[in-house]
Structure formats: C-alpha cells, structure tokens
C-alpha positions as CSV (number, residue, x, y, z in Angstrom):
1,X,0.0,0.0,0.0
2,X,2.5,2.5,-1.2
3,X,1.4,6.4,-2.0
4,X,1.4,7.5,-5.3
5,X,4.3,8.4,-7.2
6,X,5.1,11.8,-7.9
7,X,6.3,13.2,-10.9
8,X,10.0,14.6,-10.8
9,X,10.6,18.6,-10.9
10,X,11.8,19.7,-14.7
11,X,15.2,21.3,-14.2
12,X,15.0,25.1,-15.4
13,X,17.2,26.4,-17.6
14,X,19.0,29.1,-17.4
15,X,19.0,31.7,-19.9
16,X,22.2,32.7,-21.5
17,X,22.6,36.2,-22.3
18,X,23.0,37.3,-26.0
19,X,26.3,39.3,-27.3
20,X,25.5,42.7,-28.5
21,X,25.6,43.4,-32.2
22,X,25.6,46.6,-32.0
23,X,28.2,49.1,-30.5
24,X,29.6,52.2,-30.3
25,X,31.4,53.8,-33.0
26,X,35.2,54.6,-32.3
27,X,35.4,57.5,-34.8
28,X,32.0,59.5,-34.3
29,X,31.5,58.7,-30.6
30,X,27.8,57.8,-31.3
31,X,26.3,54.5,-29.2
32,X,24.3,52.0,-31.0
33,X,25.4,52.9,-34.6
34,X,27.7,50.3,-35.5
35,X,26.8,47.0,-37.0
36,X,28.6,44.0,-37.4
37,X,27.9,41.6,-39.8
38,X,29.8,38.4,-40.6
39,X,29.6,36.4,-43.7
40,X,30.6,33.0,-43.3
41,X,30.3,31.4,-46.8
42,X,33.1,34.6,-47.9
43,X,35.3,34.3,-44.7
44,X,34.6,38.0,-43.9
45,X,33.0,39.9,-41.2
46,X,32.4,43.6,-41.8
47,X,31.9,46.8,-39.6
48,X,29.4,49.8,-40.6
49,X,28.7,52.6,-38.4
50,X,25.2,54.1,-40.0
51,X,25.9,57.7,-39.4
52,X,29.1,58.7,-40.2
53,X,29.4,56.0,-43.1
54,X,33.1,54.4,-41.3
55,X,33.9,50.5,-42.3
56,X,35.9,47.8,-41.7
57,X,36.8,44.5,-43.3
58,X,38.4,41.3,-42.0
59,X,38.9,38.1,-42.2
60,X,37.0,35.3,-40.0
61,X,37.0,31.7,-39.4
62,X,34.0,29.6,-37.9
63,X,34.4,30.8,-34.2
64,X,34.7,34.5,-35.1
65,X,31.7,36.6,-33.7
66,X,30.4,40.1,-34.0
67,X,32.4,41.1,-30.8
68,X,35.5,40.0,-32.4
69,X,35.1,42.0,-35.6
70,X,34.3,45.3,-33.6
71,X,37.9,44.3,-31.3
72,X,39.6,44.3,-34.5
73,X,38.7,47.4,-36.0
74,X,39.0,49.0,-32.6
75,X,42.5,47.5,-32.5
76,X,43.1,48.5,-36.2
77,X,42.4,52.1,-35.1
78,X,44.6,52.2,-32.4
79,X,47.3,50.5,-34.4
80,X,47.3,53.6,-37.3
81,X,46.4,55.8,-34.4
82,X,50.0,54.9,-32.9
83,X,51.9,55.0,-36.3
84,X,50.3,58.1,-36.9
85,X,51.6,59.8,-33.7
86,X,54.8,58.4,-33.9
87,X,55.1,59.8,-37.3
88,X,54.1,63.3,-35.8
89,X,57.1,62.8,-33.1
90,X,59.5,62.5,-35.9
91,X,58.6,65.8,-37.7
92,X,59.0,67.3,-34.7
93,X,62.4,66.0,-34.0
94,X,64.5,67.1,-37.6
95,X,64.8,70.6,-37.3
96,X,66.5,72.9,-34.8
C-alpha cells in the first residue's frame, strides 16, 4: 500500500545572455550605430557605423563573432592611431 508516485521537478534552464551586435562607433563617438555583420560562406566579417558611413573589413573563421570584428577594428584604429603619432614625433624631431 505504497502512496502515489510523484512526478519529478523539470530542471529550469537558465537563460544565456546574447552578445551585442551593436556598438559604439570609435570614430563619431555615437552608441548604438555600429553593426557588425559576418559572412561565413566569404570568410569575412564587416563593420558599418550608420551615421558617419566608417567601415571595416576582416577576415573570420567559424568561431569569429560580432564582438571579435568590432575588437579588430578598434584595435586596427589604435594600431594607425600609434603610427600616426609616432610619425608626428618625428617631424618634430629634424629641425632645430
């Protein structure tokens, strides 16, 4: 005369949270304007900000996400940022 068997509790999963696809544009300041999108049949993920028209290209394998195409171009930035300052430094430098 045993009770009646109860049903087991369903496990509830938790939500994962989404990466953004959207950012914040490194050359007009403006949130929200940039939009990555990645192609994966061309091996290329691309970078448009909407208002001030600025783009980026690279190159991205099956693991690549939007996030790591905005890094790049961010890095890319900085990168001619750097050469361009250093290039600055040495026109200051030649003459007396």
């Amino acid at each position: 005369m045993g009770g009646r068997k109860k049903a087991s509790k369903k496990v509830a999963k938790k939500k994962r949270p989404s990466l953004r696809t959207v950012f914040k544009c490194v050359q007009c300041n403006n949130d929200g304007v940039v939009e990555c999108v990645i192609r994966k049949e061309q091996g290329t993920g691309e970078v448009v900000c909407r208002v001030c028209g600025a783009s980026f290209i690279c190159a991205v394998n099956y693991l690549s996400k939007p996030i790591d195409v905005y890094c790049e171009w961010i890095d890319e930035c900085e990168r001619i940022s750097g050469e361009q300052e250093q290039v600055e430094g040495d026109v200051g430098e030649g003459g007396m």
